[in-house]
C-alpha positions as CSV (number, residue, x, y, z in Angstrom):
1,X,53.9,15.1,-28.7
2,X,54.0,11.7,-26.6
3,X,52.3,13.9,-24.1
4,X,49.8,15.4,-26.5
5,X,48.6,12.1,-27.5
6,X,48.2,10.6,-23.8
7,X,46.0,13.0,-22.5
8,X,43.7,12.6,-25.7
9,X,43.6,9.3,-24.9
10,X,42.6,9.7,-21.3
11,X,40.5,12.5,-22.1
12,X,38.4,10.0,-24.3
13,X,38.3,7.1,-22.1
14,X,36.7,9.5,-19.3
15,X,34.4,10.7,-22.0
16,X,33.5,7.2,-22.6
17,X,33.4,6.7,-19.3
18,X,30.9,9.3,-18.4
19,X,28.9,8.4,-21.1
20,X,28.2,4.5,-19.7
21,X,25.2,4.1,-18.5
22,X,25.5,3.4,-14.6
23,X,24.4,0.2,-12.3
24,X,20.7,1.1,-11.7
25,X,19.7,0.6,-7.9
26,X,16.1,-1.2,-7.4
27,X,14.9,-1.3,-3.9
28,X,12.5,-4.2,-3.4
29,X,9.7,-4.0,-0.7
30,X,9.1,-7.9,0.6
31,X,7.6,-8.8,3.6
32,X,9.9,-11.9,4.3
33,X,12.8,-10.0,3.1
34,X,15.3,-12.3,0.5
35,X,13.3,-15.3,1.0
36,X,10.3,-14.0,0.0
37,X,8.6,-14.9,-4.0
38,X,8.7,-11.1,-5.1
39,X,12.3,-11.0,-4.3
40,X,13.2,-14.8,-5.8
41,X,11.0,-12.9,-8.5
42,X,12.9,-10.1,-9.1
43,X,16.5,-11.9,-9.2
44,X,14.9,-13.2,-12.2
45,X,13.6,-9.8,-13.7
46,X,17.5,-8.5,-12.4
47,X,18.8,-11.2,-14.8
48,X,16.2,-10.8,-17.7
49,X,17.2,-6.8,-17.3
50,X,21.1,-7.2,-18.3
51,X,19.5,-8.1,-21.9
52,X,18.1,-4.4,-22.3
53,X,21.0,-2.5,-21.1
54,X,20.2,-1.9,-17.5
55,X,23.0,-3.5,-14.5
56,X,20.4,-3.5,-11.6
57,X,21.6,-3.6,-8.1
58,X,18.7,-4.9,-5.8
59,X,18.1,-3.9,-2.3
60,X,15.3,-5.7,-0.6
61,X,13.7,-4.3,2.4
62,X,10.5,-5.0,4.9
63,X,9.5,-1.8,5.4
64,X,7.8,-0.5,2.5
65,X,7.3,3.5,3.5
66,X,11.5,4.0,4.1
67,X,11.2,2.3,0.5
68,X,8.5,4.8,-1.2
69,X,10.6,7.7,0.5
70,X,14.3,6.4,-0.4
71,X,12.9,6.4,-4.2
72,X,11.7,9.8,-4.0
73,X,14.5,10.8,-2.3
74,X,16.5,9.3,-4.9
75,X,18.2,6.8,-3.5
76,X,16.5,4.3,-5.5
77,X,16.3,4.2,-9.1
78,X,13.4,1.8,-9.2
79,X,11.3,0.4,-6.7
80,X,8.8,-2.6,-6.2
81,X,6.0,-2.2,-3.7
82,X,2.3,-2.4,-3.8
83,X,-0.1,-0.7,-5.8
84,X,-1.8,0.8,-3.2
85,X,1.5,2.7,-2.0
86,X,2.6,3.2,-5.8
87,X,-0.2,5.2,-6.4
88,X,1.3,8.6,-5.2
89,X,3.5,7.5,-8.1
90,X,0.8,6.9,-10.8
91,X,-2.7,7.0,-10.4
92,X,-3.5,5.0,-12.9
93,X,-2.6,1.7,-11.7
94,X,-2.7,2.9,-8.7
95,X,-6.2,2.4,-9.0
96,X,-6.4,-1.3,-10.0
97,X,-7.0,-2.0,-6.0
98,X,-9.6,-0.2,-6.1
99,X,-12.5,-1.8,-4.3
100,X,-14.5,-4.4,-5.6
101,X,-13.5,-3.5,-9.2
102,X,-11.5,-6.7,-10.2
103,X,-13.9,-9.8,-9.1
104,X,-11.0,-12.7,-9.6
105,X,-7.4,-13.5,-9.7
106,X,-8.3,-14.6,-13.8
107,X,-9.7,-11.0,-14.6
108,X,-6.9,-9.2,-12.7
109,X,-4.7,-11.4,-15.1
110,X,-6.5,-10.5,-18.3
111,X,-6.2,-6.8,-17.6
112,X,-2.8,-6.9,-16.5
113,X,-1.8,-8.3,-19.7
114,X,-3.7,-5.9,-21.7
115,X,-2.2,-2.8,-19.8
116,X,1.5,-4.3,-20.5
117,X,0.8,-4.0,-24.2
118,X,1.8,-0.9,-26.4
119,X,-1.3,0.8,-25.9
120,X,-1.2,1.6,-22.9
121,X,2.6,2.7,-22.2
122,X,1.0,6.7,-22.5
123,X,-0.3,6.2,-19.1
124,X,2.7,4.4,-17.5
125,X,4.7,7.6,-17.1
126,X,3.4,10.1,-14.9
127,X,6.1,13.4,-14.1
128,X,9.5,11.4,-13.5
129,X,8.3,7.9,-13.1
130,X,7.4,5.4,-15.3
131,X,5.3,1.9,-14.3
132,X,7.4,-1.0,-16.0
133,X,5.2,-3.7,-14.9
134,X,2.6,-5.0,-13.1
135,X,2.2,-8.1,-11.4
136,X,-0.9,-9.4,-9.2
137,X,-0.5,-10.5,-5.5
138,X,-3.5,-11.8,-5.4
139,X,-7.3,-11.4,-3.9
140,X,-7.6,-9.8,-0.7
141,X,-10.1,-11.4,1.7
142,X,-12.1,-10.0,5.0
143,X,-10.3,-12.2,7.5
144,X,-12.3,-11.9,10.9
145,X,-11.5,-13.1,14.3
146,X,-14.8,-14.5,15.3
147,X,-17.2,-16.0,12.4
148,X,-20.1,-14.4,13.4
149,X,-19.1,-11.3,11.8
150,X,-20.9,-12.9,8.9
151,X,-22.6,-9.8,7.3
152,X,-21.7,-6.1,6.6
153,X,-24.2,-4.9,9.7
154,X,-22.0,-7.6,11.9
155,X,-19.2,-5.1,11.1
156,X,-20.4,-2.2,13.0
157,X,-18.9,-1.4,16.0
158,X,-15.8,-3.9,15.2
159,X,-12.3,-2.7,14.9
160,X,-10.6,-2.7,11.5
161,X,-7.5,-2.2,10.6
162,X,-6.7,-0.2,8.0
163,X,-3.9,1.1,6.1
164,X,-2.5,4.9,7.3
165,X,-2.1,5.9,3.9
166,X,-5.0,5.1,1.8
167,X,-7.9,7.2,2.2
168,X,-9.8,4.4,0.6
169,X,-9.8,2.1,3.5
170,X,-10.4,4.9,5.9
171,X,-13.7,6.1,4.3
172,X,-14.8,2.7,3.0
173,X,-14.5,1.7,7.1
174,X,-16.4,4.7,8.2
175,X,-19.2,4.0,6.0
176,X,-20.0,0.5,7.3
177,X,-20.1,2.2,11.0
178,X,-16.7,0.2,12.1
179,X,-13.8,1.6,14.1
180,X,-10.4,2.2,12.1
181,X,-7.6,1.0,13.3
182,X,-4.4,2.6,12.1
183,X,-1.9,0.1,10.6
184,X,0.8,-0.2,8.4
185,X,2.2,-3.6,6.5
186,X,4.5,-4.1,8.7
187,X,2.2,-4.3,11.7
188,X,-1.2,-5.1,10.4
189,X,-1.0,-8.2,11.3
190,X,0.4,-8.5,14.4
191,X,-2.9,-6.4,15.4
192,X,-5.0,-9.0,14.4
193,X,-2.8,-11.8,16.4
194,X,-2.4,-10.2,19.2
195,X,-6.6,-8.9,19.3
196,X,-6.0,-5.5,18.9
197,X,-8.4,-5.6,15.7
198,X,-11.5,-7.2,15.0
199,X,-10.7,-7.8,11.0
200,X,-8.2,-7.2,8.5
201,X,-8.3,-7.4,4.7
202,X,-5.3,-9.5,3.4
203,X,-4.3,-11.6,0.4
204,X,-3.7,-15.3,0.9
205,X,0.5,-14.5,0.2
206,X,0.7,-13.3,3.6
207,X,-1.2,-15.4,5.3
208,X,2.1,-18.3,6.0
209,X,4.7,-15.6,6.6
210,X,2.6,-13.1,8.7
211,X,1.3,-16.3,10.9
212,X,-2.9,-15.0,10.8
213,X,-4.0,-18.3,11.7
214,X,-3.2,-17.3,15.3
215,X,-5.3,-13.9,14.8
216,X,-8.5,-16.2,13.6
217,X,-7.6,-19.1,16.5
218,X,-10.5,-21.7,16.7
219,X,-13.3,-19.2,16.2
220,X,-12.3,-16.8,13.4
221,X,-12.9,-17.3,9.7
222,X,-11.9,-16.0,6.0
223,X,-14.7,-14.6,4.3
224,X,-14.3,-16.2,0.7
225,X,-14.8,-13.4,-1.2
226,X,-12.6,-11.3,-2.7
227,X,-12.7,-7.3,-1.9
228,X,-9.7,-6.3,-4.2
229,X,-7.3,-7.3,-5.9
230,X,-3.7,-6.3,-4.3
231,X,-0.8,-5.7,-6.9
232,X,2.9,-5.0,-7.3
233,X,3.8,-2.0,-8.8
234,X,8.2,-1.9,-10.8
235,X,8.5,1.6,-10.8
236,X,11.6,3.5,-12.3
237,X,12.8,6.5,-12.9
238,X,13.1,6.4,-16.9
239,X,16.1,9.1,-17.1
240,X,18.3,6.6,-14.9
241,X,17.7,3.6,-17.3
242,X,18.5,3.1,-21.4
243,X,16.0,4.5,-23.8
244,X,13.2,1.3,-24.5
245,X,13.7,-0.1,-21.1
246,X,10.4,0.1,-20.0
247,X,8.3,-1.3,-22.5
248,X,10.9,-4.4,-22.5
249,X,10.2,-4.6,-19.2
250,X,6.4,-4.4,-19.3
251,X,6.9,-7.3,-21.7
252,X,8.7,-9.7,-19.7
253,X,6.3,-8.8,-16.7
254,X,3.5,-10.3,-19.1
255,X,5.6,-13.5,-19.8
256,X,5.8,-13.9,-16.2
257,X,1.7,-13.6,-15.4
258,X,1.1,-17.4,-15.5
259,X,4.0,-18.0,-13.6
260,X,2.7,-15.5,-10.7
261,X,-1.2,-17.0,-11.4
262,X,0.2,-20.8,-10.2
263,X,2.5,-19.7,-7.2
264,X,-1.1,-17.6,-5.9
265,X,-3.3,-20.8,-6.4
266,X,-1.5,-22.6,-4.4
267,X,-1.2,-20.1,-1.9
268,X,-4.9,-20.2,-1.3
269,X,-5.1,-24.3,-1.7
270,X,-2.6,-24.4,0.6
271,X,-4.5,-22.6,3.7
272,X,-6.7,-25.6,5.5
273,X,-10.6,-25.5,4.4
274,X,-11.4,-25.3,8.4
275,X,-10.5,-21.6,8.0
276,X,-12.8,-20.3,5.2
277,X,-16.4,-19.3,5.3
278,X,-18.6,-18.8,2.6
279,X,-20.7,-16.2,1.3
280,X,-24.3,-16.9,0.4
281,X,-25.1,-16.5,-3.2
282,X,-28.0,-14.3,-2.4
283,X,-25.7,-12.0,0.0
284,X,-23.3,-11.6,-2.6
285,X,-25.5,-8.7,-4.9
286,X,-25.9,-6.5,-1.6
287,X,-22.0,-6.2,-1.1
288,X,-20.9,-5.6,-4.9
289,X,-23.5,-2.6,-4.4
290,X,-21.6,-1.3,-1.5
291,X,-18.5,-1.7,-3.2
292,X,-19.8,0.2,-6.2
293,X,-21.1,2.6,-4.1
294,X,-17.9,3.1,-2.5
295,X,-15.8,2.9,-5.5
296,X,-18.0,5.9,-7.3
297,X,-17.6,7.7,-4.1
298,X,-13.7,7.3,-3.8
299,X,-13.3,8.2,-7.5
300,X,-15.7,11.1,-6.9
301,X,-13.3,12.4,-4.8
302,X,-10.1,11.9,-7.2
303,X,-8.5,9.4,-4.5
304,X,-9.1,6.5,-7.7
305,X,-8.6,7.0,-11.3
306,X,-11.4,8.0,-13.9
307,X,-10.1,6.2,-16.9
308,X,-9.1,3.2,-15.3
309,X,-12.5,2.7,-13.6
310,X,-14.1,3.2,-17.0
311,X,-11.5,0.4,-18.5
312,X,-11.9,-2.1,-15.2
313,X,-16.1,-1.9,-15.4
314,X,-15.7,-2.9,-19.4
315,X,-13.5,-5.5,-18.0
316,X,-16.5,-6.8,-15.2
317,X,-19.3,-6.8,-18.1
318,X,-17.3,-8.6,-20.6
319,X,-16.6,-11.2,-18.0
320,X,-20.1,-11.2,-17.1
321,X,-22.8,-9.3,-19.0
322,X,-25.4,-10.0,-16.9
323,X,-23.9,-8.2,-13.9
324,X,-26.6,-5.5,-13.1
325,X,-24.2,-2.7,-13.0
326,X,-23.9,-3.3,-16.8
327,X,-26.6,-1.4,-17.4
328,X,-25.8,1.0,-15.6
329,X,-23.7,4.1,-16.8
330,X,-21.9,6.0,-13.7
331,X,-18.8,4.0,-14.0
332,X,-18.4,4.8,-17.6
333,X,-16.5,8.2,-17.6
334,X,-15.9,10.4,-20.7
């Protein structure tokens, strides 16, 4: 009888057991690796996480395409990396890179907050994954070696480096009559420091760690004026984390906006006002319409998402109604 009674016991402690929800592994792509802000960051969002249920282990990495493959693999339960790699992932904020279609740091912020709210958690799961937040890394700027690559027909000719997986870049490069350069985040900018590329597109956060001021030496400039906006993308997949954890998670993300909004402005005050170049106010019209050429193009072709190109252009005419593509209707899918 003693007997009996033990092995029910065990029996429902394994049960138990089986039934605990596991330690969830989140693999977290930074450039500088555990000194880097995302991952300071996401000790914070690991600590936040313990009050919905989840016991995230964090595993921080500098290469971001062993990342993206680990969590389809499934050795990761969750990721963080860009948007631009997380749109294999979902295509929907996958597309909030797209070119030109987020003009500032403060409308980026504005949207993000408005696709963390309820309303919009139908289109953060896509097949097995689920978006749990989104978090801006900041403009990303033309930064050229020699400052007389001051206009788009400047371009031609020069070497570009571009990013080996987004078809964007690729086509958006050809189109201006440049060379592409392949590259990858972990060696784009090295090419430009060492002269193996003309230009690269980066956001101010990587200008300190990635050392570019040696790629723009004493004749090289940043073009002040932003071509994207670059984001983080949490990723998870939902069945490996308790029921509700990603629209908790979406919340706290929003919380933490301003908080990401300071530590990017000072980013770019912090970069010496020798190095940036200015756009003329009368140039600035011609490139927003090759931007919005480019964007209709890429979206044309399925590589950018239809909705979210609707939602962003509402976002551009509210912010300013007197843009002239507000007029206009090709952006504003059905």
């Amino acid at each position: 009888m003693q007997w009996s009674k033990t092995l029910l016991l065990s029996a429902g402690l394994l049960a138990a057991a089986s039934t605990t929800q596991a330690k969830q592994v989140m693999c977290v792509f930074d450039l500088v690796g555990k000194n880097g802000d995302v991952f300071t960051l996401m000790k914070d969002y690991q600590l936040a996480a313990k009050n919905w249920g989840a016991d995230i282990e964090l595993k921080v990495g500098q290469n971001e395409a062993v990342i993206a493959e680990d969590f389809k693999a499934g050795k990761c339960d969750g990721v963080s990396i860009t948007g631009m790699r997380g749109r294999q992932f979902n295509n929907f904020t996958g597309s909030l890179d797209a070119i030109g279609a987020i003009p500032d740091l403060s409308v980026a912020i504005k949207v993000m907050q408005g696709l963390s709210t309820p309303t919009f958690a139908k289109y953060m799961t896509s097949g097995k994954y689920e978006v749990v937040g989104v978090i801006p890394v900041g403009d990303a700027y033309l930064m050229v070696n020699d400052r007389n690559i001051n206009t788009v027909a400047k371009a031609a000719g020069k070497k570009i480096a571009v990013l080996d997986y987004d078809e964007a870049q690729k086509i958006l490069v050809q189109q201006i009559g440049a060379q592409a350069v392949s590259a990858d985040v972990t060696n784009f900018g090295s090419k430009f420091n060492n002269g193996q590329v003309d230009i690269i597109g980066a956001p101010v956060a990587v200008f300190k760690p990635l050392e570019l001021y040696k790629g723009l030496g004493a004749k090289g400039a940043i073009v002040n004026y932003p071509i994207l906006q670059v984001t983080g993308n949490l990723i998870i997949r939902p069945d490996k984390f308790p029921a509700g954890f990603g629209q908790k998670s979406r919340d706290w993300v929003k919380s933490q906006l301003p908080r990401a909004n300071t530590i990017i402005g000072k980013m770019k005050a912090d970069i010496p006002a020798k190095y940036w170049m200015q756009v003329p106010a009368g140039d600035k019209p011609g490139y927003q319409k090759l931007m919005r050429e480019s964007r209709i193009s890429l979206t044309q072709k399925g590589v950018y998402n239809k909705q979210m190109m609707k939602l962003l252009w509402q976002f551009r005419c509210k912010n300013d109604p007197s843009n002239f593509e507000c007029s206009l209707q090709e952006e504003n899918y059905k």
